[in-house]
matplotlib code that plots the C-alpha trace (Angstrom):
import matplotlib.pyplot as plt

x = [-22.8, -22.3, -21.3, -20.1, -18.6, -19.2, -18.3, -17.3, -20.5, -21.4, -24.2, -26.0, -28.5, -31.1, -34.0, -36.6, -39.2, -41.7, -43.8, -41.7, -40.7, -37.1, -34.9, -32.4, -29.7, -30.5, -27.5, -27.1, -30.2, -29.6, -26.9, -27.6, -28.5, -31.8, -33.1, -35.9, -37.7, -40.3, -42.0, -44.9, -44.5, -46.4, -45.6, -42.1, -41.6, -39.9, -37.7, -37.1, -36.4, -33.9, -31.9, -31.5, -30.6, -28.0, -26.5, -26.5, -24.7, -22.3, -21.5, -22.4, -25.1, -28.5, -28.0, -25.5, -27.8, -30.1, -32.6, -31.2, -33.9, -36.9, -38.5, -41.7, -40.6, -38.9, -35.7, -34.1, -30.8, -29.2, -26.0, -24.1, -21.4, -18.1, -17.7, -15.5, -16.4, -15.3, -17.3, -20.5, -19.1, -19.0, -22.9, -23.5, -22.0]
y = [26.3, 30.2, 31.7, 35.6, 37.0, 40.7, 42.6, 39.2, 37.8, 34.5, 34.3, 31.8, 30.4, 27.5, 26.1, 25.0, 22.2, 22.8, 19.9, 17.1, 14.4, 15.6, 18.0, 17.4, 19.4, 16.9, 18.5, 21.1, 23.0, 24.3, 27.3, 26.7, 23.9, 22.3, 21.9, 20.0, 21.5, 19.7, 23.1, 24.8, 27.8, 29.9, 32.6, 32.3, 28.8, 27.7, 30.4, 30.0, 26.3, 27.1, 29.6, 26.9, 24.2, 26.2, 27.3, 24.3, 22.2, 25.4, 26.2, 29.8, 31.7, 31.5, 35.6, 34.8, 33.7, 35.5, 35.3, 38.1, 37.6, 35.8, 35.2, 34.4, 32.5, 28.9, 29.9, 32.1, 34.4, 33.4, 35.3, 33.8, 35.6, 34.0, 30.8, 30.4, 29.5, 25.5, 25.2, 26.4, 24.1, 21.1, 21.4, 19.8, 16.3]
z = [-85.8, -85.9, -82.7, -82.3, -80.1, -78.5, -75.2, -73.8, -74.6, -77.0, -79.1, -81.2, -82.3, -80.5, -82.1, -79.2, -79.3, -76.6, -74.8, -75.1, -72.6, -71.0, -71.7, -74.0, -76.8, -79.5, -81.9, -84.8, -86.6, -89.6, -88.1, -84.5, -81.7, -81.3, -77.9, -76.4, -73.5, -71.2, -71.0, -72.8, -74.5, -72.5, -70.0, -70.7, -69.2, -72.2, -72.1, -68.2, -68.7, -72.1, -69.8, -66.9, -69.2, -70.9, -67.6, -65.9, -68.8, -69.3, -64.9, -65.2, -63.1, -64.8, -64.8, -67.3, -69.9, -72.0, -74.5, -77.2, -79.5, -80.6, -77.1, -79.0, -81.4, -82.0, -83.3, -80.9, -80.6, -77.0, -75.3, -72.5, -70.2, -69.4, -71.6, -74.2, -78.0, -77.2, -74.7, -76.6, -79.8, -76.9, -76.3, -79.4, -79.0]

ax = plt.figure().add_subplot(projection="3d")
ax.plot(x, y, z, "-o")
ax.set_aspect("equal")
plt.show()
């Protein structure tokens, strides 16, 4: 998994499944993680519930997440405040 670091922010890569039936990081995706979200991807619930699930396994604020890029797509570029590389590389197992 590739994670940079900038301005004492993280970012990587998620790949998001939509619709499915609990929310779950299954593991590694090609260059990122791959999440499963109970949400559909409309109106930005999938984002809303990617950016609580990734603050909540990571205790930081959910301000401290954000979606960098791809907000409309699957594959997405995320940045998170205040957590150390480990702790992102710990997601996966």
């Amino acid at each position: 998994m590739q994670i940079t670091s900038k301005d004492g922010k993280l970012s990587f890569t998620v790949r998001v499944q939509p619709r499915v039936s609990r929310d779950e990081i299954v593991g590694e995706h090609q260059d990122g993680l791959k999440i499963r979200l109970t949400a559909p991807p409309v109106d930005d619930r999938a984002n809303e519930a990617l950016r609580k699930l990734l603050a909540s396994r990571l205790n930081v604020p959910l301000a401290a997440v954000r979606i960098a890029a791809g907000e409309h797509s699957r594959t997405k570029r995320v940045e998170i405040f205040g957590v150390t590389a480990a702790m992102i590389e710990a997601l996966r197992e």
